[in-house]
C-alpha positions in Angstrom: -10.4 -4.1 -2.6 -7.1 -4.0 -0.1 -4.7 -1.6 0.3 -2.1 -4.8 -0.8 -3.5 -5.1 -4.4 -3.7 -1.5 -5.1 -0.3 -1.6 -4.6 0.5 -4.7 -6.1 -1.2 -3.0 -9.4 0.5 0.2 -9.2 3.8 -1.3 -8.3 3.3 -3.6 -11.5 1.9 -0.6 -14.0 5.0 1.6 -12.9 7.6 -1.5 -13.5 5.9 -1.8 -16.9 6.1 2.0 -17.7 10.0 1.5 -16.4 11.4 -1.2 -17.7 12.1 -2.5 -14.1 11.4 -5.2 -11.9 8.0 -5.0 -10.3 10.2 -5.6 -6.8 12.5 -2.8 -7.3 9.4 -0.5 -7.2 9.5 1.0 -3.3 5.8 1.9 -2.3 7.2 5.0 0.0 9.0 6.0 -3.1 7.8 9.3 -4.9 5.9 8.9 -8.3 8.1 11.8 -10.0 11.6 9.1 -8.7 10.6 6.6 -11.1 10.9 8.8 -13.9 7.0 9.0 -14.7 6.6 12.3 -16.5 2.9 13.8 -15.4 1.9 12.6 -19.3 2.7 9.3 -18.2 1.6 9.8 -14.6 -2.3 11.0 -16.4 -2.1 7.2 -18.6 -1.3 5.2 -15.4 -4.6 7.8 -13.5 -6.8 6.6 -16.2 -5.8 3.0 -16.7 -6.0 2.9 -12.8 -9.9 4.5 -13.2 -10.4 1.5 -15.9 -9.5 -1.0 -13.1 -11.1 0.1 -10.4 -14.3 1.3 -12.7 -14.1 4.3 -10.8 -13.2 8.5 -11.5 -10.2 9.6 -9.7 -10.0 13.3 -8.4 -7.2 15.0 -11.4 -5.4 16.0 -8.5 -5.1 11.8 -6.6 -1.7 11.9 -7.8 -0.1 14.7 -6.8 -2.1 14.9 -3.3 -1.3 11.0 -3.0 2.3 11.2 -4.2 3.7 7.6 -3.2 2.3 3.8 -3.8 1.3 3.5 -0.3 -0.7 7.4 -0.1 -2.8 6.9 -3.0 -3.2 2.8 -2.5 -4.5 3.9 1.3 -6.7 7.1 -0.5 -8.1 4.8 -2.9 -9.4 2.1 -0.4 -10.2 4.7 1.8 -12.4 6.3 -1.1 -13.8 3.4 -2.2 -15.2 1.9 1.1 -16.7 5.3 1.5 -18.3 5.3 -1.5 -19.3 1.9 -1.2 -21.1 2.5 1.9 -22.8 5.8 0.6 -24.2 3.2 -2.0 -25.4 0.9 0.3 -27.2 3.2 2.9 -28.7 4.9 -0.4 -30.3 1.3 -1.3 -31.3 0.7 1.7 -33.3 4.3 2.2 -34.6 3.7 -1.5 -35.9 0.2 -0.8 -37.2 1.4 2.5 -38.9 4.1 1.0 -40.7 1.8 -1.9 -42.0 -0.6 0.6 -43.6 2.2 2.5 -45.2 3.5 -0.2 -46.0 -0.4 -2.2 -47.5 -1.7 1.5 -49.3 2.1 2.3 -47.2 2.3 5.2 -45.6 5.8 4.2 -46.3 8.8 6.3 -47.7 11.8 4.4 -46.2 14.4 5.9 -46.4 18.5 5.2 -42.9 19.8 4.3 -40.7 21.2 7.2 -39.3 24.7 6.5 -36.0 23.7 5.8 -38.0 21.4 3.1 -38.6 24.2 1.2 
């Protein structure tokens, strides 16, 4: 996922929502200058959560109020999350082949453990 095609999307959703050009839409723009009313603004949140296949915070929008913010947020948020995953299936696999091969310590619990 780029910063480019999140805004490519959003620019594109917006022109839709408009009636407008997908060009006309300027990324540094405000959401609220485009005319989306925060009804409208909630469709284009959820249909952006359908795309990515991810929840957006209810507040992305208004924290993130231009194409370029919450394309940059998104990206950000996603490579984070992405990597969260990744070092989570690592530990996890890590952990399983300790404990299939024997390999695992058995340790008593630390005090900040319990």
């Amino acid at each position: 996922m780029t910063v480019e095609r999140v805004r490519a999307w959003l620019a594109d959703r917006i022109a839709c929502a408009t009636h407008v050009d997908p060009s006309e839409i300027s990324h540094d723009d405000y959401f609220d200058s485009f005319g989306l009313d925060s009804a409208r603004a909630l469709v284009l949140a959820g249909e952006l959560e359908t795309w990515l296949g991810i929840e957006l915070e209810a507040t992305a929008l208004w924290y993130h109020p231009t194409v370029s913010e919450l394309a940059a947020y998104i990206v950000s948020e996603t490579i984070a999350t992405e990597t969260i995953t990744t070092e989570t299936i690592a530990a996890e696999t890590i952990a399983t082949e300790e404990i299939r091969f024997g390999t695992a310590e058995h340790r008593a619990p630390t005090r900040t453990q319990i």
